[in-house]
C-alpha positions as CSV (number, residue, x, y, z in Angstrom):
1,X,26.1,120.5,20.5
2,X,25.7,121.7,17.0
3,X,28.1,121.3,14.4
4,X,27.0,124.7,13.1
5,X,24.9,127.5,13.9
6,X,23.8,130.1,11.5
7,X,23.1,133.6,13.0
8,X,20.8,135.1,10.2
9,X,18.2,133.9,7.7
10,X,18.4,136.0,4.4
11,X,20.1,134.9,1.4
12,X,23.6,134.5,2.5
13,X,22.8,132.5,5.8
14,X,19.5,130.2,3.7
15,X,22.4,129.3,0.8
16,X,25.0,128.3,4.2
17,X,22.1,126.3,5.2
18,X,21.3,124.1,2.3
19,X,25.3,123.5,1.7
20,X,25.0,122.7,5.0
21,X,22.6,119.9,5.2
22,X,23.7,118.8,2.1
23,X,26.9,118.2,3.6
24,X,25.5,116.5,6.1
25,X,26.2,118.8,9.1
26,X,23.9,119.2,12.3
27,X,22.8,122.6,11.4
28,X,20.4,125.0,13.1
29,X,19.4,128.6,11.2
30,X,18.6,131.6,14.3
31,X,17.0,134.6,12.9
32,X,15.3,137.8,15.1
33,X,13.0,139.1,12.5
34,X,12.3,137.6,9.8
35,X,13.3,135.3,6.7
36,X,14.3,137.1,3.9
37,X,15.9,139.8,6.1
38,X,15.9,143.1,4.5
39,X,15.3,142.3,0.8
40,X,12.0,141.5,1.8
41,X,12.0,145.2,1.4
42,X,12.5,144.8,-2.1
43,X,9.7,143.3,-3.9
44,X,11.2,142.1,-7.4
45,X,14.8,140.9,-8.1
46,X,15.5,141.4,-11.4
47,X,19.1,140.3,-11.6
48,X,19.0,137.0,-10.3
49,X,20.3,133.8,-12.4
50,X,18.2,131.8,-14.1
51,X,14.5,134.2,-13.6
52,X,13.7,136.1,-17.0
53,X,12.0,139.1,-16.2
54,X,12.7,138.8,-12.3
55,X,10.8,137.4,-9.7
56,X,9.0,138.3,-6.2
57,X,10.9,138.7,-3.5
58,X,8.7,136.7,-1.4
59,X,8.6,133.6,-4.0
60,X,12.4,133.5,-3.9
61,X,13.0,133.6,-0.7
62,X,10.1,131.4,0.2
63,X,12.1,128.8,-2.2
64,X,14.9,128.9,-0.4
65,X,13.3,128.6,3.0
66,X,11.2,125.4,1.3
67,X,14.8,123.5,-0.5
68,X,16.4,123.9,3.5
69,X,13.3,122.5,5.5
70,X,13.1,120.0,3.1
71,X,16.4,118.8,4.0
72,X,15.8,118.5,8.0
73,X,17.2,122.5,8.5
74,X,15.2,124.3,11.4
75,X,15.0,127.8,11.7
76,X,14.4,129.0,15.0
77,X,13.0,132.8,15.8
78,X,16.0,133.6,18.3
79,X,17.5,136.8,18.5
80,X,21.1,136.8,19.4
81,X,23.1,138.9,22.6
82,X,26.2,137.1,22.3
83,X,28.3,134.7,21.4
84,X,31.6,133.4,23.5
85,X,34.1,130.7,23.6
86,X,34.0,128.0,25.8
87,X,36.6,124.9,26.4
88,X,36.1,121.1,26.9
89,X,39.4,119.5,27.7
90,X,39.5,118.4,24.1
91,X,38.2,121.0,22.4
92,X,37.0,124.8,21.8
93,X,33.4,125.4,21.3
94,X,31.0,128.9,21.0
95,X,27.8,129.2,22.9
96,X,25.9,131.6,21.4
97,X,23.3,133.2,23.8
98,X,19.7,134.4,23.4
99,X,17.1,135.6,25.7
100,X,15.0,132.0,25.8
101,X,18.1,129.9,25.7
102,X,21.7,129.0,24.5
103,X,22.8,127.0,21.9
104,X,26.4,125.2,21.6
105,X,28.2,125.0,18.1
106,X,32.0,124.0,16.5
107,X,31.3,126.1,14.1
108,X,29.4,129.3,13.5
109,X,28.1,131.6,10.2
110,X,27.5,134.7,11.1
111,X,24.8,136.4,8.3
112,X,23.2,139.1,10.5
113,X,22.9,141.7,7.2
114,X,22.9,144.8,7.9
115,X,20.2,147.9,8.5
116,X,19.5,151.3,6.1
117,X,21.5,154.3,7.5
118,X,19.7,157.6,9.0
119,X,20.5,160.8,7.6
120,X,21.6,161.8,10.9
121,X,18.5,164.9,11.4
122,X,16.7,165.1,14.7
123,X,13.6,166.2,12.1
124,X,14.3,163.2,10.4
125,X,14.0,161.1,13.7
126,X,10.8,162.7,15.0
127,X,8.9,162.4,11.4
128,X,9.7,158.4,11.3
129,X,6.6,156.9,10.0
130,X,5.1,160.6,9.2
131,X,6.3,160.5,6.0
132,X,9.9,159.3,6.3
133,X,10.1,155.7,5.4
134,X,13.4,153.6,4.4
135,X,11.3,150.8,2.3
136,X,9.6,151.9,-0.6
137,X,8.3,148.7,-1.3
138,X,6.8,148.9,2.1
139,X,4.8,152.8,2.0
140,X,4.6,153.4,-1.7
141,X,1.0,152.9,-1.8
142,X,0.4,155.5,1.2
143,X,1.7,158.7,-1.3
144,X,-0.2,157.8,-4.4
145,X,-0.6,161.2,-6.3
146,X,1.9,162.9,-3.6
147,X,5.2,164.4,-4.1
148,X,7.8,162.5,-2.9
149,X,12.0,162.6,-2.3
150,X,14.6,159.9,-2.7
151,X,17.6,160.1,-0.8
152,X,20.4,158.5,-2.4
153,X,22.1,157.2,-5.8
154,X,23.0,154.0,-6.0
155,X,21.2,150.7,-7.0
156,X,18.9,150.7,-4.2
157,X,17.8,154.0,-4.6
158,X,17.4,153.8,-8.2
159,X,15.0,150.7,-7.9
160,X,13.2,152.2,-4.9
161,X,12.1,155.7,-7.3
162,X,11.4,153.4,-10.2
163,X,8.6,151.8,-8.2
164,X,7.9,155.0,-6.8
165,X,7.0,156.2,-9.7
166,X,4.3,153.8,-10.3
167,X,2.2,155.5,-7.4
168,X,3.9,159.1,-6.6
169,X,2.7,162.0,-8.9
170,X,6.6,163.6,-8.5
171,X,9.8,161.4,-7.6
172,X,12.6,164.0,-7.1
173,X,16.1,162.2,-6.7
174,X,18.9,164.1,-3.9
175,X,22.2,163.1,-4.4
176,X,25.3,164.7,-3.0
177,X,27.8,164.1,-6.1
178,X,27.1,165.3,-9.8
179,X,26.7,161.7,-11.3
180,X,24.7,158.6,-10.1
181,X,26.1,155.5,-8.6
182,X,23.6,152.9,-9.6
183,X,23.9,150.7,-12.5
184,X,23.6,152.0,-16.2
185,X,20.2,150.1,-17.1
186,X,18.9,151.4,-14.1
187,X,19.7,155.2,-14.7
188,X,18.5,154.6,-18.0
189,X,15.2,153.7,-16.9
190,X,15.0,156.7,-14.2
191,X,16.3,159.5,-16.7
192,X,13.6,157.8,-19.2
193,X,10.9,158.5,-16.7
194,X,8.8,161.6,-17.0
195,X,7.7,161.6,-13.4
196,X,11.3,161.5,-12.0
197,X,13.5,164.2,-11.5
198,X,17.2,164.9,-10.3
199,X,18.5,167.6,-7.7
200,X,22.3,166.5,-7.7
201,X,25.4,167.9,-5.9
202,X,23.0,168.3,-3.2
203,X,22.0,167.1,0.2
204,X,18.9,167.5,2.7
205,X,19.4,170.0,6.1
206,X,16.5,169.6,7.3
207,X,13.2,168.6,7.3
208,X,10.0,171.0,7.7
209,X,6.6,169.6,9.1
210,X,5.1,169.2,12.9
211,X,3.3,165.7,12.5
212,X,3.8,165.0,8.9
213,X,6.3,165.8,6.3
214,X,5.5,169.1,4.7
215,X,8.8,170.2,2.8
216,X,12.7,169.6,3.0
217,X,15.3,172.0,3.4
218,X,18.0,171.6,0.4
219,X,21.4,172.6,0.3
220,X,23.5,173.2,-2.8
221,X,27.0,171.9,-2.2
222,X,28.3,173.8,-5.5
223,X,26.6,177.1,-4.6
224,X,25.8,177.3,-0.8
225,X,22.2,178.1,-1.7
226,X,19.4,176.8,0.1
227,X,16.0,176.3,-0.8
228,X,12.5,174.4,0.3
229,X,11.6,171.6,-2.3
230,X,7.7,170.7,-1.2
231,X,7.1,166.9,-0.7
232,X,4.6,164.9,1.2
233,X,7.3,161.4,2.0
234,X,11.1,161.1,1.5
235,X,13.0,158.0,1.3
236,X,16.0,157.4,2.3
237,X,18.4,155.0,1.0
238,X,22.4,155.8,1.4
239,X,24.1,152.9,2.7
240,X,23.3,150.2,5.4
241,X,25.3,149.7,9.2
242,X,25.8,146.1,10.0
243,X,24.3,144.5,12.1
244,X,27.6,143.3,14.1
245,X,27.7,145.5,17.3
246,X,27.3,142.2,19.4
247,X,30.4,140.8,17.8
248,X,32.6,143.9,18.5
249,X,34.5,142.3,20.9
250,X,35.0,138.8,19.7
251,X,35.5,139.7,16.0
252,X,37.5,141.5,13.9
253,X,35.6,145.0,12.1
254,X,36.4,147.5,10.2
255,X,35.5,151.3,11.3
256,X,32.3,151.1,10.0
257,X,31.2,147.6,11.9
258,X,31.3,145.4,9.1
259,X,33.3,142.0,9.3
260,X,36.5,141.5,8.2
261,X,37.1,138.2,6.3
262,X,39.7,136.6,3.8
263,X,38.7,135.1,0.5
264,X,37.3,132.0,2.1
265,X,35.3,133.9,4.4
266,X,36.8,133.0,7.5
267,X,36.9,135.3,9.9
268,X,39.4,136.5,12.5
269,X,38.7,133.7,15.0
270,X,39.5,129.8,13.6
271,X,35.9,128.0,13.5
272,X,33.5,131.3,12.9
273,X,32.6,132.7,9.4
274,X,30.8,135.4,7.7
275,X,28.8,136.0,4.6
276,X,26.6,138.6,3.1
277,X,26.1,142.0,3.6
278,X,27.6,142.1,7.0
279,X,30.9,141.7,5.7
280,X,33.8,144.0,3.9
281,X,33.1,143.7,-0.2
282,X,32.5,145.5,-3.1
283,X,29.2,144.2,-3.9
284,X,26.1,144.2,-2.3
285,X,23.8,142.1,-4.1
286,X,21.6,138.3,-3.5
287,X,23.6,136.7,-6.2
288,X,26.7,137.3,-4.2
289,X,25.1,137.0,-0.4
290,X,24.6,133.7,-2.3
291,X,27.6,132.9,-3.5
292,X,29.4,134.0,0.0
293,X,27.3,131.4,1.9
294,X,27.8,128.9,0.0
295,X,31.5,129.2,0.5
296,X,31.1,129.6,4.1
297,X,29.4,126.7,4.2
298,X,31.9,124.7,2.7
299,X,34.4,126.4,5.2
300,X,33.0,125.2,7.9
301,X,32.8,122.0,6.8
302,X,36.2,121.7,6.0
303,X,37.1,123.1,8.8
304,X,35.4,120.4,10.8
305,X,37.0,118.0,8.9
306,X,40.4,119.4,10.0
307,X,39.9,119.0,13.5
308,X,38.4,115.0,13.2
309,X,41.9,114.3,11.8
């Protein structure tokens, strides 16, 4: 019997975990994939505290993952079904299941994160890995001195056609509105770039090749007018779906599958929290996956505390 488990192992679920030990709580970290979740995707954070001129991805998680261990915090590779309630006669515990075994807990964190959206095409879904990709950081290098389309307008997006750039001969951005969501230093470095370009109030229908990308079919959403813009990749980036469809029934979410939580980060049940970008917020970013498990962290300590008195 743990006094907490921790169901994820990015940002949000690694700052639970060293508030955690620190705390002195019997703590075990599950994550299916693995640590970093997806901002390993991303391979330089420019925005956290305290790094001047950013820092790899991989170094800052790999920091993280070395301040836990060092305090006695395991992370097992478990992916989870489900977790239920069960009852001693003097108290309420979760078992949270796996497919090698089940672990008992008083508390729980849930920091699953969340998956990048589809577009919804059935092209889209048959060119996967032939010239679609959702991580630029991942296929950049396979479309050096291609043509190339980013899906999306927000910070992500932005950041993904920035380091695009660096390899891509053309970086055309598709956004459905007339403006651009992400951040003003970060539309200031696109608009500044000479190899990218923006197609806005706009979306993509389809997408035109047999076993690789060839073109995609844009729609005008002021005019009605179609057209075929030529590419070789396209990215997508517009939005993420939590990763909470195990939780449906024991949590509450909102229409979109992301957990509902108050300020402390508790959850709908007494004795489960959440933190990062599976939840409700405003913001997705590390420093606040960060800040959220930390807080979480201390929740479930004090809550704990609550039920030794």
């Amino acid at each position: 019997m743990h006094d907490l488990v921790i169901i994820g192992a990015g940002p949000a679920g690694l700052t639970a975990a060293l508030y955690a030990a620190r705390y002195r709580m019997d703590t075990v970290v599950l994550e299916k994939m693995s640590v970093g979740g997806q901002i390993l995707f991303s391979s330089q954070i420019e925005n956290f505290p305290g790094f001047p001129g950013g820092i790899s991805t991989a170094e800052l998680i790999e920091r993280m993952r070395k301040q836990i261990e060092e305090l006695g915090i395991c992370i097992e590779m478990e992916e989870v079904n489900k977790v239920q309630t069960n009852s001693l006669p003097e108290e309420t515990y979760f078992e949270i299941i796996t497919p090698n075994k089940n672990y008992q807990a008083k508390t729980i964190i849930v920091a699953v994160g969340a998956q990048p959206k589809r577009l919804g095409l059935e092209s889209e879904l048959r060119l996967t890995g032939r010239g679609i990709s959702y991580c630029a950081t991942c296929d950049a290098p396979l479309f050096r001195d291609k043509e190339v389309l980013v899906v999306g307008a927000g910070d992500k997006a932005i950041e993904e056609a920035i380091f695009l750039s660096s390899y891509a001969k053309k970086v055309t951005v598709i956004h459905r509105r007339n403006q651009l969501r992400a951040s003003g230093i970060l539309q200031e470095k696109a608009k500044t770039n000479p190899r990218i370009n923006f197609v806005l109030e706009s979306v993509v229908e389809d997408i035109k090749g047999k076993d690789k990308v060839e073109a995609a079919v844009i729609k005008n959403l002021a005019t009605g007018a179609m057209s075929n813009l030529v590419c070789q990749g396209i990215f997508v980036f517009v939005g993420i779906k939590p990763d909470t469809d195990f939780l449906k029934d024991l949590l509450k979410l909102d229409e979109l599958g992301f957990i509902m939580t108050d300020q402390e980060f508790k959850t709908s049940l007494n004795g489960i929290f959440a933190c990062g970008d599976c939840c409700k917020k405003s913001l997705y970013q590390v420093v606040t996956a960060c800040s959220e498990g930390a807080t979480a962290a201390t929740g479930a300590h004090n809550y704990l505390g609550y039920r030794k008195v």
